[in-house]
C-alpha positions, 0 to 999 in steps of 0.5 A: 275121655268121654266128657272130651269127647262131648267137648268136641262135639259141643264145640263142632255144634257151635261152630257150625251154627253159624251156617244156620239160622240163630233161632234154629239152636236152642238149648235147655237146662236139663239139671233144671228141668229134671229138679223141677218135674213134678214126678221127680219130686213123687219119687224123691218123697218115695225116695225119703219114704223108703229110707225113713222105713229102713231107719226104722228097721235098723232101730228095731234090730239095734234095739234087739241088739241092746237088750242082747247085750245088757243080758250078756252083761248080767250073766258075765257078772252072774257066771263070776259071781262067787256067792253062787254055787259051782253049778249055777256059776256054770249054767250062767256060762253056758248061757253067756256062751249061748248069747254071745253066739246069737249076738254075733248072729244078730249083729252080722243080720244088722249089718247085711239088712243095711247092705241089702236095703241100702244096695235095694234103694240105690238100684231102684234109685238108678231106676227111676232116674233113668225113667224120668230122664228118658221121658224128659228127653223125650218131651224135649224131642217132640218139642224140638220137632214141633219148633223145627230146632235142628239142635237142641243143647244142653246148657248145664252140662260142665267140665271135668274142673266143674265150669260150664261149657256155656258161658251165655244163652240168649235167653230167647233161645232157652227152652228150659221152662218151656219143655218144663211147662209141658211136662208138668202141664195140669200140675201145680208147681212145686217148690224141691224139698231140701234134700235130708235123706237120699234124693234122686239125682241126674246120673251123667251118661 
């Protein structure tokens, strides 16, 4: 319902940019800019950095959980053992007993330490992308008031089926590395990184 809504509007705004002068529209790639701001590319690496550490974590506690499971197969082996006495037959089952409680223990914490962490990084994920958005769209405001656009549209934006809703700007109208060049104004330009672990993306509102 949303997105049919934006579609109306959309279309209302360029239907009527015809009582308007053509230099009076402008439009801008959003996805674009916001790939290639310099502080999304920061957060993207805080981003990776985040995850490499609860990799790392992860590892440490499934290593604790190997070795857990190894003794476990040591004193099931040692507690059938019939060369052993009775009594140390016994003692070796009590202490598989005990392990086995401590590795369920462990391999619950596993599973809620990836939960949390995980829950963690999405909401901070959330975050930042409304942050930078925020300031993205307010970069393209001064810029729009600036130039005197009475409308500044967003070319990137897609259909339900994933088609453009813009089939064709002229490019004398695109603003898109113009609101980019000031948003990264002192900065050198950099290239994104492939994404191999989570990056932040554009949410759609």
């Amino acid at each position: 319902m949303k997105r049919f809504f934006a579609t109306l509007f959309l279309t209302a705004v360029l239907l009527s940019g015809a009582a308007y002068g053509a230099d009076e529209i402008a439009f801008i790639d959003i996805q674009e800019v916001f790939k290639q701001f310099y502080k999304t590319l920061l957060a993207q690496d805080q981003i990776r950095q985040q995850a490499d550490d609860i990799k790392m974590e992860r590892e440490e506690i499934g290593e604790e959980v190997k070795v857990m499971q190894e003794e476990i197969e040591v004193l099931r082996t040692d507690s059938r053992d019939e060369t052993l006495s009775d009594e140390v037959r016994e003692n070796k089952r009590s202490q598989l007993e005990e392990k086995l409680v401590a590795l369920r223990k462990k391999e619950q914490d596993l599973a809620d330490f990836e939960t949390l962490r995980m829950k963690q990084m999405e909401q901070q994920n959330t975050r930042m992308t409304k942050k930078l958005y925020d300031e993205i769209h307010e970069a393209v405001i001064k810029y729009a008031r600036a130039q005197s656009f009475l409308t500044v549209i967003d070319r990137s934006a897609q259909s339900r089926l994933g088609t453009d809703f813009i089939l064709y700007t002229n490019p004398k109208t695109d603003i898109t590395a113009d609101v980019l060049a000031i948003l990264n104004e002192g900065r050198e330009t950099t290239e994104p990184v492939a994404p191999e672990t989570p990056e932040i993306k554009l949410e759609e509102e």
